[in-house]
C-alpha positions in Angstrom: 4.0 103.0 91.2 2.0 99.9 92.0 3.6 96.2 92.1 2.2 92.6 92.4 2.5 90.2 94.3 4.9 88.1 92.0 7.2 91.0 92.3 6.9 91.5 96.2 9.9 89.4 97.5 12.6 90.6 95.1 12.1 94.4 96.0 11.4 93.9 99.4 15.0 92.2 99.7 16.1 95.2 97.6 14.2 97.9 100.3 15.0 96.0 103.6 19.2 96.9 102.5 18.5 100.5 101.9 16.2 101.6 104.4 12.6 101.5 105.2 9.9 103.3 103.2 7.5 105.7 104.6 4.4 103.8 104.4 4.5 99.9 103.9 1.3 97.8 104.3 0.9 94.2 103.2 -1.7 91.3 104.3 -0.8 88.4 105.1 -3.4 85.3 105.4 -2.0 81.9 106.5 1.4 82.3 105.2 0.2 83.7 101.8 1.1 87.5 100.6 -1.9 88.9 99.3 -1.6 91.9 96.9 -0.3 94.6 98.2 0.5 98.4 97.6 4.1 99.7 97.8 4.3 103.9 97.9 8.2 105.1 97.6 8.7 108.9 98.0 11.8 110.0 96.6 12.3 113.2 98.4 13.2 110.7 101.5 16.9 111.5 102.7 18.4 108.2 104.9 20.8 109.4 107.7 22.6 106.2 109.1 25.0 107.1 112.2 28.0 107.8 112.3 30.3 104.6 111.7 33.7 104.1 113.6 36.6 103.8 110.6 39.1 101.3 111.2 42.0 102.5 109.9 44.9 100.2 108.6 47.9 100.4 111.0 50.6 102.8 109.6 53.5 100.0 107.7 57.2 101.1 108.6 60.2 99.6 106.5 62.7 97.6 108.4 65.6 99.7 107.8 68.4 98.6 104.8 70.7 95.6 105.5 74.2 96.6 106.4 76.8 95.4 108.9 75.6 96.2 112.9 79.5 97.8 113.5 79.5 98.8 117.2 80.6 102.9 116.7 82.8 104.2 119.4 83.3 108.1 119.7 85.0 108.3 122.6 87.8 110.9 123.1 90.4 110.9 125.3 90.1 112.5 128.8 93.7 111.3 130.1 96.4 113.6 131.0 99.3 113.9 129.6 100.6 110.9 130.6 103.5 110.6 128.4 101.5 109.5 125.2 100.6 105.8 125.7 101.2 104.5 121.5 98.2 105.0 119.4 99.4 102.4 116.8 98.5 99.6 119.8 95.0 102.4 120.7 93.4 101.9 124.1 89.8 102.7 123.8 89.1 105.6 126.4 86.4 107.8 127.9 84.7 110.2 125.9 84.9 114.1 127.1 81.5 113.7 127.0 79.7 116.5 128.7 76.1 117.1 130.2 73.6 117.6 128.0 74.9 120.8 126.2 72.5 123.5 126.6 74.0 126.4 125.1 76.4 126.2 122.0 79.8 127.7 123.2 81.6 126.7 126.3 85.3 127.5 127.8 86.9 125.1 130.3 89.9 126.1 133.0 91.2 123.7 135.4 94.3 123.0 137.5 96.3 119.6 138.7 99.0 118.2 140.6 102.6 117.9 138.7 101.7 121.9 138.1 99.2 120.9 135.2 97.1 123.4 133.2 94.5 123.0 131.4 92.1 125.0 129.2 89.6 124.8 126.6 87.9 127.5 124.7 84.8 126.3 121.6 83.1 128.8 119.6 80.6 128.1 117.5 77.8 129.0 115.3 73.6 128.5 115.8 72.1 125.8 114.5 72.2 127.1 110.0 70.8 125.6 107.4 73.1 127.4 104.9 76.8 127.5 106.6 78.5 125.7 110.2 82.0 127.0 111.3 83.5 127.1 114.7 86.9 127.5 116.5 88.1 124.9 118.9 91.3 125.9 121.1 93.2 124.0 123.9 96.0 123.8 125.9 97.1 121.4 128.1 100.7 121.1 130.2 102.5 119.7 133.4 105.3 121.6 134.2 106.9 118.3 136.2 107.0 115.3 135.4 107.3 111.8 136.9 111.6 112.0 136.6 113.6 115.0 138.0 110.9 117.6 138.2 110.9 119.7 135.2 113.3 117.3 133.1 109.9 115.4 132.0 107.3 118.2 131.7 105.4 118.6 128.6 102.8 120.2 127.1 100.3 120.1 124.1 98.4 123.5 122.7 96.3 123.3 119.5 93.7 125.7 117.5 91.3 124.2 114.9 89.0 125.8 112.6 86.1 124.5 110.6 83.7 125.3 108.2 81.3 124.0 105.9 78.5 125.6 103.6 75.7 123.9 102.3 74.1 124.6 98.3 71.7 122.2 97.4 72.8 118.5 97.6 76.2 119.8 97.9 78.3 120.3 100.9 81.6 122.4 100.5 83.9 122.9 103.8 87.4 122.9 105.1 89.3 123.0 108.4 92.9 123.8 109.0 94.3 122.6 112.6 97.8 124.2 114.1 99.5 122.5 117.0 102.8 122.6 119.0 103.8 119.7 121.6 107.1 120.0 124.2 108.1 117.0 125.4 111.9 116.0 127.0 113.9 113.4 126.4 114.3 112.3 130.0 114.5 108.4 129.7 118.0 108.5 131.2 119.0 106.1 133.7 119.2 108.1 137.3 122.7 107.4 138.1 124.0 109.7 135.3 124.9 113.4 135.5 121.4 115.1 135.0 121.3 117.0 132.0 119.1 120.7 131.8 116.0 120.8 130.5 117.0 122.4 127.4 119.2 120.1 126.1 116.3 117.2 126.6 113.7 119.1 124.7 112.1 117.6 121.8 109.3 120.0 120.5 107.2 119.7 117.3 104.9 122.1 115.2 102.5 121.0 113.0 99.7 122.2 110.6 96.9 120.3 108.5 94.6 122.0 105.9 91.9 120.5 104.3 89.0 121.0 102.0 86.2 118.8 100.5 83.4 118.4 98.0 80.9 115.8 98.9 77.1 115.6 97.7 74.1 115.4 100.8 71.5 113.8 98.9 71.3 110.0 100.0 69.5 109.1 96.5 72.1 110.5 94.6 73.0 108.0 91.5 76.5 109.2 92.1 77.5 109.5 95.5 81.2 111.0 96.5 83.4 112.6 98.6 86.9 114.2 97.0 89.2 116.0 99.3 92.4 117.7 98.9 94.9 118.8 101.6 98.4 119.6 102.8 100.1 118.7 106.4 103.4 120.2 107.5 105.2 119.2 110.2 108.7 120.1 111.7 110.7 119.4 115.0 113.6 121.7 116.8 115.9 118.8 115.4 115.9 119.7 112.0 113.4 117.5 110.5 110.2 118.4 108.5 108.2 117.1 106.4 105.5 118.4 103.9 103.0 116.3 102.6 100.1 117.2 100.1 97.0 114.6 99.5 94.1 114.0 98.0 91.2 111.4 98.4 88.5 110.2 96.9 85.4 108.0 98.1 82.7 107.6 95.8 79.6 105.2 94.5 77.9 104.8 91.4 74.6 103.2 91.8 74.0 100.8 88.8 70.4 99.8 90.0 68.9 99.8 93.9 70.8 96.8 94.5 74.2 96.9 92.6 76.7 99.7 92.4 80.5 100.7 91.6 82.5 101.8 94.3 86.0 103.7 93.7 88.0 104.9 96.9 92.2 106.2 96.8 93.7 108.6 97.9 97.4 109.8 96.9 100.1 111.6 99.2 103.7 113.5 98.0 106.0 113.6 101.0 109.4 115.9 100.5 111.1 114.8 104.1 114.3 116.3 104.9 116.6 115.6 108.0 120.4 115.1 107.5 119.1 113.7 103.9 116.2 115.0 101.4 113.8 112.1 100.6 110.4 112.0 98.3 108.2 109.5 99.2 105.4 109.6 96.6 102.5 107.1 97.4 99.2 106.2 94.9 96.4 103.8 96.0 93.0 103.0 94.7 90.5 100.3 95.4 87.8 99.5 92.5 85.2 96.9 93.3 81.8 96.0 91.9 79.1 95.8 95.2 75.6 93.5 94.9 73.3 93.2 97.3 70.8 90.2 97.2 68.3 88.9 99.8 70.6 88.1 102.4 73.8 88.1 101.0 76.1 91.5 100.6 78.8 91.2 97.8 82.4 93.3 97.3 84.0 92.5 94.6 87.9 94.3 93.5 91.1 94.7 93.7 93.6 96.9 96.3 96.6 98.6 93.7 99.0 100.8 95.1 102.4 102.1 94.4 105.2 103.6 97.2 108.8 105.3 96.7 109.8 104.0 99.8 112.8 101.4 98.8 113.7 99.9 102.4 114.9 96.2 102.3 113.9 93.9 99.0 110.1 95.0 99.4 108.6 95.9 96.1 106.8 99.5 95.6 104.2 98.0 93.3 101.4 96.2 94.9 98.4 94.4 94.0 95.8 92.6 96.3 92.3 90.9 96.3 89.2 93.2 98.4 86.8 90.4 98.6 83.9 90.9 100.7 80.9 88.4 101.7 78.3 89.4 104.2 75.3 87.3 105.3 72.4 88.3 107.3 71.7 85.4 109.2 68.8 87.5 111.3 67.9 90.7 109.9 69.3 93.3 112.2 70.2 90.8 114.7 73.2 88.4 113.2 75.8 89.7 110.6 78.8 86.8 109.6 81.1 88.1 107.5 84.4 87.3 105.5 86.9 88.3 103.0 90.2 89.0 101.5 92.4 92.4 102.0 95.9 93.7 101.8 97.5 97.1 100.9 99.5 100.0 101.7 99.3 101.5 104.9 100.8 105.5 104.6 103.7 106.3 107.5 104.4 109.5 108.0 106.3 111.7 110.8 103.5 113.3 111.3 101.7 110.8 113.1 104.7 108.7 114.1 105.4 111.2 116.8 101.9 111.6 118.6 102.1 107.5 118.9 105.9 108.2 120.3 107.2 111.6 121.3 110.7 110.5 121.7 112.2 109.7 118.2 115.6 110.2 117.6 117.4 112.1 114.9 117.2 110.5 111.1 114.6 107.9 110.9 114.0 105.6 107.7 110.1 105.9 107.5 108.0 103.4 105.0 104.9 102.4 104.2 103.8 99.3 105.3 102.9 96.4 102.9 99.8 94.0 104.1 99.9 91.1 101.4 96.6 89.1 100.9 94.9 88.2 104.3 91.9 87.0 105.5 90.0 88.3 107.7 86.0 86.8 108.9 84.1 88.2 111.9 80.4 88.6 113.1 78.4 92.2 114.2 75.0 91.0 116.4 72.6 92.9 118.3 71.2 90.5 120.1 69.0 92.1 122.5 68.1 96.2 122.4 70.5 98.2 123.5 73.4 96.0 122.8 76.0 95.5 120.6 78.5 92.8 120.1 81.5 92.9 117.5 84.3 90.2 116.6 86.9 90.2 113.8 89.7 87.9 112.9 92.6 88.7 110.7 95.6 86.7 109.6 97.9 88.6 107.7 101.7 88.8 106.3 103.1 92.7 106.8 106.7 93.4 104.8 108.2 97.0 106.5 105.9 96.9 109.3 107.4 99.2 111.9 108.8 99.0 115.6 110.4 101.0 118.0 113.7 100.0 119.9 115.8 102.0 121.7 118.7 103.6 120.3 122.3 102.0 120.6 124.0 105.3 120.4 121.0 106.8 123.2 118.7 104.7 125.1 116.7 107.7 125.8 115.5 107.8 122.0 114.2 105.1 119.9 115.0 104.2 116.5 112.1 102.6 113.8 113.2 99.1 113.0 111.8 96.6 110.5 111.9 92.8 110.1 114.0 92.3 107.0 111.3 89.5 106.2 107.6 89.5 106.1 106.0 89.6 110.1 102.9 87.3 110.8 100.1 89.0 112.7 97.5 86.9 113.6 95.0 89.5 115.6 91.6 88.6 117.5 89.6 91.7 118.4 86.4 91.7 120.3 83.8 94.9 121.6 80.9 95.0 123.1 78.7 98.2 124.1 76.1 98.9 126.3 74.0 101.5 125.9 70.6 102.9 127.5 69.3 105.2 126.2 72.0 107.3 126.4 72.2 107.6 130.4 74.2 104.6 131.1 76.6 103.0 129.2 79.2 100.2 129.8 82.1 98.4 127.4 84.4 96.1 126.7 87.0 96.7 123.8 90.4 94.3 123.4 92.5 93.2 120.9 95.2 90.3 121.1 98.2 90.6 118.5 100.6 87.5 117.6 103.6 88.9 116.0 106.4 86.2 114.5 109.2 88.4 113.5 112.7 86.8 111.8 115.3 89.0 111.5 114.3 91.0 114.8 114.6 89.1 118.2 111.3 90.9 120.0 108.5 92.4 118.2 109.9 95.8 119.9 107.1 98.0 121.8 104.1 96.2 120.2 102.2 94.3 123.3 100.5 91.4 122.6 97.3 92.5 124.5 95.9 95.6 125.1 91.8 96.1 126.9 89.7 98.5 128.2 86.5 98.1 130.4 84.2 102.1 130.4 81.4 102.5 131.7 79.5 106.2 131.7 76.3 107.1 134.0 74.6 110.7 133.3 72.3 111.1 136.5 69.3 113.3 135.5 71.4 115.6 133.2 73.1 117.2 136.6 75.7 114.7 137.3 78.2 112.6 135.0 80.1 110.0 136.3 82.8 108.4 134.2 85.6 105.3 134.9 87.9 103.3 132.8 89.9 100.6 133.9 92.6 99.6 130.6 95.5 97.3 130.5 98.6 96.1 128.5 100.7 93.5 128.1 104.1 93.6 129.0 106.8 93.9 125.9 110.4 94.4 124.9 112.7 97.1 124.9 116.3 96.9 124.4 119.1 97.6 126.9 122.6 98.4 126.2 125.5 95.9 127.2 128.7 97.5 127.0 131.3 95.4 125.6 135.1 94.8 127.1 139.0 96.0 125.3 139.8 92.3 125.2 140.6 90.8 121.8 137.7 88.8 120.7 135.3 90.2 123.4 131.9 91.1 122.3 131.3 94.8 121.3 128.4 97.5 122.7 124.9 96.0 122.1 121.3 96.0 122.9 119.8 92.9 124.5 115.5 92.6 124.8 114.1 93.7 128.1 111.0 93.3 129.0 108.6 96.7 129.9 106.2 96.6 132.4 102.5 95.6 132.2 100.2 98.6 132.4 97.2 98.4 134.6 95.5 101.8 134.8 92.4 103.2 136.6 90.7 106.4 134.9 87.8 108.2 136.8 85.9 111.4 136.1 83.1 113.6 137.1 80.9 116.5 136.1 78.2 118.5 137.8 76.1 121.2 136.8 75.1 123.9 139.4 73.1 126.1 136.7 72.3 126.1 132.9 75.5 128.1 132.4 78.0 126.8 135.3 79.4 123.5 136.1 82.6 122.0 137.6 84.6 118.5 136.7 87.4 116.4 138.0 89.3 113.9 136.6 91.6 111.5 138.1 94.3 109.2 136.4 96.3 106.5 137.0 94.8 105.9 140.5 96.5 102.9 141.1 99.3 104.8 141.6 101.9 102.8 139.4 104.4 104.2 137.4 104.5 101.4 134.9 106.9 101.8 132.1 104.7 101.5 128.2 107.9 102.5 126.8 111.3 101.5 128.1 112.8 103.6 130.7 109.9 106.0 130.3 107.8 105.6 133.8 104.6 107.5 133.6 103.0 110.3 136.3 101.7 108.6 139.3 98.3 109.7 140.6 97.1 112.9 138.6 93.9 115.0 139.1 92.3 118.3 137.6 89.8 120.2 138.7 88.4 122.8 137.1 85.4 124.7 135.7 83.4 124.8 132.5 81.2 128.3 131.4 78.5 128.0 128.5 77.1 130.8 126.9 
């Protein structure tokens, strides 16, 4: 193939891109291309080196919006210190343990006041079709902080669990047994010292549950229904059995909007000196959106109670309003809303907040009418976590304990014939490197304007609690906890006189003491199997009174050993 000179400087352009020909000769005279010959050869194979690829850098999604809560699992590693009340909850350490290496473990230790304490946990391997496990304990002091054995007590459970897993569906169950001794010893020291056996108070109590819930996360409908029954009965001749169910599900409409539909129902048959059914319905509809920034609830709280104490109504019907704003995306969360509803009362959780319940109580469900509450969840740096919430709210039937007029060892539940005001400010905040050390803040302050009742009986207006957690090199776990409550009010008896006009027997408000307490606790591991633990409580020694003439242990320890296998 042969090519002029008019063609020469479009095809050399063309041949200079590719790659250079085999043979090329040209000349040149004075600036001018002369004609030339060009000679291509096909068969010629171009090898250009090997280029370095630069490869796009790998795009990961900043994860969904949602509200930064700050999620506490800590247990409770107190001993039985005479129940501080749940309904006012201290936050407290976690049992956490080293890192487990093994899946089983049992637990024996031994304390001052003649405590015992064991723990035995079974469970299964790591399964991909089932996971069930036992979980039995036993903890006891047989003295106490008043007359020796007069205010022992003890606490024993076994649970069981289950679950088996069928596609997106996860179907399980548990059922949880328990029996608690405590005594009645808050009588005052000057009397005639009753036995042990006519101060004991002792409860049994059993939960069963089961549950249907679907695992896949992209599920269109999303839910979890579960059906159960709790029995629980004292040596006073009180029981109560109560069967519920529960739902909590979502219907996604698109990616961005969905219906949400969460009740639950309970059917309490109580019986005492009298036979009572307390039925109880309650389900929350709402319509959820979520746009750029800002998260949307939209519904409505309706429930329904037997419970017929005082002028309250058993119908009730309240706004759930929702706004959330993401002011910096995984940083800054403000939020706001309305609530209200029923909250469910039942024995069986009245006496683990107080053991010492006297004979024939009213129990009800607690209104909330409408309240607002508006709050903020940040992360502002990594690692830490900071929550806030306000809540103003008006609560008819709203319990309190006061001691009895007929026994000031027991206590009776009283209500505020009118609405109570609660004006509550709770703040957290939570440490948290990577999992080795750990430090918080939890507290709560409670404003309670009662009418009809001269002290908002047993409910403290503060209650705090500083943690902090440090696992050295996965051989040695340190632990303290430093919580506190505000003082309150009991109720003392005034006995009245046989003159005419004189005032009769009554209870006048005293004040409890403020509760300062020091928690510490350790754990070292000598092998992969063996390890040994103490824990200390109430260090600071006082015997501070959370529920009127009730003084707590002094300084307690265990010590003990844990076995994994």
């Amino acid at each position: 193939m042969t090519l002029r000179s008019p063609q020469i400087l479009a095809l050399a352009a063309v041949l200079a891109a590719s790659a250079a020909p085999r043979t090329l000769w040209a000349q040149t005279t004075r600036g001018k291309i002369e004609d030339a010959e060009i000679e291509i050869v096909k068969e010629r194979v171009n090898q250009l080196p090997e280029a370095t690829r630069n490869f796009d850098k790998i795009k990961i999604e900043p994860p969904a919006k949602g509200d930064q809560q700050v999620k506490y699992s800590f247990q409770d590693f107190q001993l039985p210190s005479n129940n501080l009340n749940p309904s006012v909850r201290v936050l407290t350490i976690k049992q956490e343990e080293l890192a487990p290496l093994l899946g089983n473990y049992a637990k024996a230790a031994l304390g001052n006041y003649g405590s015992l304490y064991g723990k035995l946990y079974l469970h299964n391997t790591r399964d991909n079709a089932a996971s069930y496990g036992v979980n039995l304990s036993h903890i006891s002091s047989a003295k106490g902080p008043v007359d020796g054995k007069n205010s022992g007590s003890s606490q024993s459970s076994l649970g069981l669990n289950g679950e088996t897993y069928s596609g997106p569906l996860t179907l399980g169950g548990s059922l949880d047994l328990g029996h608690e001794r405590y005594n009645f010893y808050g009588y005052k020291a000057q009397n005639d010292r009753p036995d042990a056996d006519s101060l004991k108070h002792a409860f049994n109590r059993a939960a069963a549950k089961v549950y249907l819930r679907n695992r896949a996360a992209d599920a269109q409908f999303q839910y979890d229904l579960s059906a159960g029954f709790n029995f629980w009965k004292d040596n006073l001749e009180a029981r109560e059995s109560n069967f519920l169910v529960g739902l909590q599900s979502k219907y996604y409409l698109s990616e961005n909007t969905r219906v949400a539909i969460n009740g639950d129902a309970s059917f309490i048959s109580y019986k005492d000196s009298l036979t009572v059914s307390r039925p109880y319905v309650q389900v929350t509809p709402a319509f959820e959106v979520d746009l750029d920034r800002l998260d949307i609830s939209l519904g409505a709280t309706i429930g329904y109670t037997g419970d017929t104490i005082g002028t309250v109504k058993q119908l009730s019907v309240n706004p759930a309003v929702r706004l959330g704003y993401t002011v910096a995306e995984d940083k800054f969360v403000v939020y706001a809303g309305l609530g209200g509803g029923l909250q469910r009362v039942t024995m069986y959780d009245l006496s683990t907040e107080n053991p010492w319940l006297g004979r024939n109580q009213r129990v009800a469900d607690t209104h909330r009418g409408p309240s607002l509450f508006f709050g903020f969840n940040a992360s502002p740096v990594r690692a830490l976590e900071v929550n806030a919430k306000v809540t103003v709210a008006q609560d008819q039937n709203l319990y309190f304990y006061n001691n009895s007029l007929r026994d000031q060892s027991r206590f009776d539940l009283v209500y505020d014939r009118k609405s109570t005001q609660l004006l509550n400010v709770h703040g957290e905040v939570l440490y948290n490197a990577a999992e080795r050390f750990r430090l918080g803040f939890k507290g709560d302050y409670n404003g309670y304007k009662v009418h009809s009742l001269e002290k908002a009986y047993h409910r403290p207006a503060f209650q705090g609690s500083v943690f902090g957690t440090y696992n050295m090199d996965e051989k040695l776990l340190l632990g303290a906890q430093l919580y506190t409550l505000s003082s309150s009010f009991g109720s003392e008896f005034i006995p009245g006189t046989f003159d005419p006009g004189a005032t009769a027997d009554h209870l006048a408000p005293k004040a409890t003491d403020s509760v300062i307490d020091l928690n510490l606790r350790a754990d070292y591991r000598f092998s992969e199997n063996l390890s040994i633990f103490a824990l200390g409580n109430n260090l600071l020694g006082r015997k501070y009174e959370r529920f009127l003439y009730y003084p707590v242990k002094g300084v307690n320890v265990l010590a003990g050993v844990t076995y994994e296998f």
